[in-house]
C-alpha positions as CSV (number, residue, x, y, z in Angstrom):
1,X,5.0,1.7,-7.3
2,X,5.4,-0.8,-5.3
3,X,3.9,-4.6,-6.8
4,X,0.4,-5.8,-5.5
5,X,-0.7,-9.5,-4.7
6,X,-3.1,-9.7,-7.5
7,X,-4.2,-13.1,-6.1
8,X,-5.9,-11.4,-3.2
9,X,-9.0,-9.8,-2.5
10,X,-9.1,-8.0,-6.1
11,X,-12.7,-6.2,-5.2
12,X,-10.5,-4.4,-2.6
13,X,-10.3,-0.5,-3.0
14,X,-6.9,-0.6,-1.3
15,X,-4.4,-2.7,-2.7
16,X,-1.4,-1.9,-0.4
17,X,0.6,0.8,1.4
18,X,2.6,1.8,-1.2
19,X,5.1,4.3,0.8
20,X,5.2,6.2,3.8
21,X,7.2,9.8,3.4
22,X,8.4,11.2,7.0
23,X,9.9,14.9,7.3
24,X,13.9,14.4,8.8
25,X,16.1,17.8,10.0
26,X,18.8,15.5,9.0
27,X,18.2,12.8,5.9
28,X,21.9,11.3,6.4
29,X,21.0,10.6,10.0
30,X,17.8,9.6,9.9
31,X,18.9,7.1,7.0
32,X,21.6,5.9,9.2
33,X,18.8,5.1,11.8
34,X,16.4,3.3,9.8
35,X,18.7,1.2,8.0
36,X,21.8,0.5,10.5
37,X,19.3,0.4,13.8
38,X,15.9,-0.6,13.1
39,X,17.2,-3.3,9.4
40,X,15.6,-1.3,6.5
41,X,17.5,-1.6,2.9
42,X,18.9,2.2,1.8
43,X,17.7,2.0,-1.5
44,X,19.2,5.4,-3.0
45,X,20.0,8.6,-1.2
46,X,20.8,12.1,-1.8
47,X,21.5,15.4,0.5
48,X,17.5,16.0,0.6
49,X,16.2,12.5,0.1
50,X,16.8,8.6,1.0
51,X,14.7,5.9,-0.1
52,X,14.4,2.8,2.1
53,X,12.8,-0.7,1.7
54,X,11.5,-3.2,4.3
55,X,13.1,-6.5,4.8
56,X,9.2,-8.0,3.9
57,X,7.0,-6.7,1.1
58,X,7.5,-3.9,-1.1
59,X,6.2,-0.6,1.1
60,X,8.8,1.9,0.8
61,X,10.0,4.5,3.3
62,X,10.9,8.0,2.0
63,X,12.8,10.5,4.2
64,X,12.7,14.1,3.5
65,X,13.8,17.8,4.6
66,X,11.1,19.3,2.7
67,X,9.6,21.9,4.3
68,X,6.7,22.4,1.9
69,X,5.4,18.3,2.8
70,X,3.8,17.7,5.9
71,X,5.4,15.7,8.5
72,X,3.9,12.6,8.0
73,X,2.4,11.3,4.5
74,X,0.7,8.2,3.7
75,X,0.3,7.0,0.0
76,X,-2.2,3.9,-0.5
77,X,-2.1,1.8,-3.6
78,X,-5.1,1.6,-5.5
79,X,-5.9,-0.2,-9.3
80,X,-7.7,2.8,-10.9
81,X,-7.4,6.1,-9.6
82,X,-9.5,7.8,-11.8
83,X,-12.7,4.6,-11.2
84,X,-12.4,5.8,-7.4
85,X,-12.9,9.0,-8.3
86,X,-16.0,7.7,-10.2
87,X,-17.1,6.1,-7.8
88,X,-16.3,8.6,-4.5
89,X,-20.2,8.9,-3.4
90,X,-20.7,5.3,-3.4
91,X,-17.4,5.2,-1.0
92,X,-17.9,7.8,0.6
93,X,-15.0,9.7,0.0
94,X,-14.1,13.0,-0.9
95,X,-11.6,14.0,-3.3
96,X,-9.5,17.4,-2.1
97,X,-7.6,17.1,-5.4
98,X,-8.7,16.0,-8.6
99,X,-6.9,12.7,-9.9
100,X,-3.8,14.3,-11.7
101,X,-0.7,12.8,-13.9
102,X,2.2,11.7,-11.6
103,X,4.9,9.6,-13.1
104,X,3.2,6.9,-15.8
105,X,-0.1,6.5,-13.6
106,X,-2.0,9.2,-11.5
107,X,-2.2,9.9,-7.9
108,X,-4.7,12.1,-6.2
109,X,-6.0,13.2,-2.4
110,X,-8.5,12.6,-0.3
111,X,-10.6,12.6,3.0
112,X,-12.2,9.9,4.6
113,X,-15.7,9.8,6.3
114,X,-13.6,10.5,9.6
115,X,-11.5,13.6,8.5
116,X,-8.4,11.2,7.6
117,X,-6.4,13.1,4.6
118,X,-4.5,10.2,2.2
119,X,-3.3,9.9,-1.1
120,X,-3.8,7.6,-3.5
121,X,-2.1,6.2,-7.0
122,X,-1.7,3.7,-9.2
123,X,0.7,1.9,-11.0
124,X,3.3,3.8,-12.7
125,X,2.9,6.7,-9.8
126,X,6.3,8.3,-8.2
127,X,4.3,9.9,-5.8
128,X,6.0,12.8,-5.4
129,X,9.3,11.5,-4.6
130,X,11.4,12.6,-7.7
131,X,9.3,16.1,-7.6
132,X,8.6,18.3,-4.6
133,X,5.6,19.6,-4.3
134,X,6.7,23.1,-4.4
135,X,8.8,22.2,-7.4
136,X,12.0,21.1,-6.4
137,X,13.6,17.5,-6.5
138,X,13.7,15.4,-4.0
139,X,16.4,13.0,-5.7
140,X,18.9,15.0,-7.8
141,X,18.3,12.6,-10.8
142,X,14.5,14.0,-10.8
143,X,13.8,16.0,-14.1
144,X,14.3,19.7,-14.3
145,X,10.6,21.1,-12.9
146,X,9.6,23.4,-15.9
147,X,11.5,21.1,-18.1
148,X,7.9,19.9,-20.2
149,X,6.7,23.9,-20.5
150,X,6.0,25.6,-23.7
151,X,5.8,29.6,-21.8
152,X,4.5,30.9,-24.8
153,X,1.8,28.0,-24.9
154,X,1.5,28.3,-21.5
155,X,0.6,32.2,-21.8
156,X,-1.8,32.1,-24.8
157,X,-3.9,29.3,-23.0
158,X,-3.5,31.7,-19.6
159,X,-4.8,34.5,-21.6
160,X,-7.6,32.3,-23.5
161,X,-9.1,31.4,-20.3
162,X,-8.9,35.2,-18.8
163,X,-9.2,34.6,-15.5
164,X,-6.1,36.1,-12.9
165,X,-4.1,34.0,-11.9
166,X,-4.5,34.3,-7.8
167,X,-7.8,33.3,-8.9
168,X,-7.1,30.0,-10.2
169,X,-6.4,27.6,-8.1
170,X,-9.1,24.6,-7.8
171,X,-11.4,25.6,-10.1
172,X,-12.7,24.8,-13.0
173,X,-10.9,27.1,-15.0
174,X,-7.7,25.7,-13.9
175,X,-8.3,22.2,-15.0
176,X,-9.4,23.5,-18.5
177,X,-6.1,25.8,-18.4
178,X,-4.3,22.1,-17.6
179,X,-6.1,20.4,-20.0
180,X,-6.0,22.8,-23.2
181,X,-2.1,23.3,-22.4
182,X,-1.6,19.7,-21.9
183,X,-3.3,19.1,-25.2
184,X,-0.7,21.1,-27.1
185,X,2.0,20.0,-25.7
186,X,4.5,17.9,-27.5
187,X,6.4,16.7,-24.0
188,X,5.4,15.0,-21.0
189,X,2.4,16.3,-19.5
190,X,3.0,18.5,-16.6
191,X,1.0,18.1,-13.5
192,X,-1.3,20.9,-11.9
193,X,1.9,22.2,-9.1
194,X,4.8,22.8,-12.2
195,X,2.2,24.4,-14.6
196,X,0.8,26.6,-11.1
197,X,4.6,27.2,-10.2
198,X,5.2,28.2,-13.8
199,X,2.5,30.9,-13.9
200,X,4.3,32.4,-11.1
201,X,7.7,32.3,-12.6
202,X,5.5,34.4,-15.6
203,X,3.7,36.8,-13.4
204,X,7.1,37.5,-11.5
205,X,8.8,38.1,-14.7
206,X,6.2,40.4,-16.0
207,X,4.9,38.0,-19.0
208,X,1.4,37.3,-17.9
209,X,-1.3,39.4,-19.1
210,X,-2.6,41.9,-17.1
211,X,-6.8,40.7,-16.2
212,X,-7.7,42.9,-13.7
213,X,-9.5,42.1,-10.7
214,X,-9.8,38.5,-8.6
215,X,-13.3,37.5,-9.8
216,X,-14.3,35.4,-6.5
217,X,-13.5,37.1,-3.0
218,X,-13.1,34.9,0.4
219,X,-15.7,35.2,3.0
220,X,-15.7,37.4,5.9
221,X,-14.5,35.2,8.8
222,X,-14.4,35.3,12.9
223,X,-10.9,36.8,14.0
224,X,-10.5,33.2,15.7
225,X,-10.7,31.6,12.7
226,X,-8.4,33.9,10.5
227,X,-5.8,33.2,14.0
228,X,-6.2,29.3,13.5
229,X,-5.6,29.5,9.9
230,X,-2.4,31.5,10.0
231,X,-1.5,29.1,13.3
232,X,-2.2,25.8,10.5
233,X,0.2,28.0,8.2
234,X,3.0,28.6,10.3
235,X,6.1,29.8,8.3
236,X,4.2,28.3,5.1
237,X,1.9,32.2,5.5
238,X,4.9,33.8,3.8
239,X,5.4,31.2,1.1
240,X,1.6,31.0,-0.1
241,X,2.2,31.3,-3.5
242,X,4.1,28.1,-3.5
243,X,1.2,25.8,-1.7
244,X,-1.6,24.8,-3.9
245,X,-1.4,21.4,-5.8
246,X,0.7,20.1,-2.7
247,X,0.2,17.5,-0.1
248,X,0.9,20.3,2.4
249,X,-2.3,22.3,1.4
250,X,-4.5,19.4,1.4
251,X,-3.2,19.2,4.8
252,X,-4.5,22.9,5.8
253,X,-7.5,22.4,4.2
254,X,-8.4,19.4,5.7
255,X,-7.7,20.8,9.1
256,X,-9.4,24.1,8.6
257,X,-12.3,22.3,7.8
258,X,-12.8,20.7,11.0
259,X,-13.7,23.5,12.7
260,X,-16.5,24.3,11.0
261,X,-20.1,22.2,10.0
262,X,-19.8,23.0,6.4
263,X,-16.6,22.6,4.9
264,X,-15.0,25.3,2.8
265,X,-13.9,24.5,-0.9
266,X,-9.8,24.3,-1.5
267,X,-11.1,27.4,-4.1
268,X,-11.9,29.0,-1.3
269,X,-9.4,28.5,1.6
270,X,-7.0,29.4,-1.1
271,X,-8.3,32.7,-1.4
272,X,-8.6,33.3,2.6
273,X,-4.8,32.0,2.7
274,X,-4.3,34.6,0.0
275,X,-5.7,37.6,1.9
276,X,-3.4,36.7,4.9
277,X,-0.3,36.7,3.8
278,X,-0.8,40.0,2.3
């Protein structure tokens, strides 16, 4: 993560812009752009990935193909992610994901008064850039994905909490699924996407326990609305499975919610976006 002035304005929330992340067709050229045209330092770069500095301060410029990130991504440097958290109705702030491991510090998303989606992290944070949201690396030095999962841990906690999986995602069972497997195991922690993406390598593969029925159901909603959903989807509608615990979900959530007074949980968009793509 990129160093902070700790001489300055320490009561700030914000510290710094940490990096910016922009969606390329074409990494090699777009690196060639930034760095030959418009003076930015090519730091590292693969087929998928090139990481860029500025020729002042320490904000770094990530460009991607990834098709699971949104276009544009903006990741602000704070002290304590977890205290902001703490402290998120006193800033008023809301948090669409829950402050989660990433790299040595944590990193986490939310939405401003105003309907602005951002992440956050702290020191230590890759944000993302070594691991893809939907799993895969960004930089081909990144880690193996499932590399840190015990299955057989990973199933016996699954089975403990008894809840289907399709009916996970953003609740509280989930984080005490993360939390009892991240208890037990003897690697690096993994973050809420790689243990989600590894329950669906297990159910594909037949060795999730069978729990019956989705115990929540999503709401009846206006054609219109079901339309702007699957429009906010695009060609994510037939890749669901792969898009909670990503910056592109917070995304769809986010902008789902603007159309309405009272905004829906990520629980529960989840399971709309679920009933579409079937």
């Amino acid at each position: 993560m990129a160093a902070r002035d700790s001489g300055k304005n320490d009561s700030a929330v914000l510290k710094c812009v940490d990096r910016i992340l922009l969606r390329v067709d074409n990494v090699t050229a777009a690196a060639n752009f930034y760095s030959s045209v418009l003076g930015l330092r090519l730091d590292r770069q693969t087929g998928h990935a090139a990481a860029l500095r500025f020729c002042q301060g320490n904000t770094e410029l990530v460009l991607h193909d990834d098709q699971q990130r949104p276009d544009v991504e903006v990741v602000l440097g704070v002290a304590d992610v977890q205290a902001v958290y703490e402290r998120r109705e006193e800033l008023g702030i809301a948090f669409l994901t829950m402050p989660k491991l990433s790299g040595k510090g944590h990193r986490a998303t939310i939405r401003d008064p105003f309907g602005h989606v951002l992440a956050i992290a702290d020191q230590g944070d890759s944000g993302g850039v070594t691991a893809a949201p939907a799993g895969g690396a960004l930089f081909e030095d990144a880690p193996p994905e499932d590399s840190s999962i015990d299955r057989a841990a990973l199933i016996a906690v699954y089975e403990k909490i008894g809840r289907t999986a399709d009916d996970l995602p953003y609740t509280p069972h989930f984080e005490r699924l993360h939390t009892m497997y991240a208890r037990q195991s003897p690697r690096e922690k993994p973050d809420h996407n790689a243990v989600w993406l590894q329950l669906l390598r297990l159910r594909k593969a037949g060795k999730l326990p069978k729990l019956g029925a989705a115990a929540s159901k999503p709401p009846i909603l206006e054609k219109a609305d079901k339309e702007r959903l699957r429009d906010l989807l695009g060609d994510d509608v037939g890749k669901r499975d792969r898009l909670p615990y990503t910056p592109r979900f917070d995304q769809i959530v986010a902008e789902f919610n603007k159309g309405f007074a009272r905004a829906f949980s990520p629980h529960v968009v989840w399971r709309i976006v679920a009933t579409l793509a079937k």
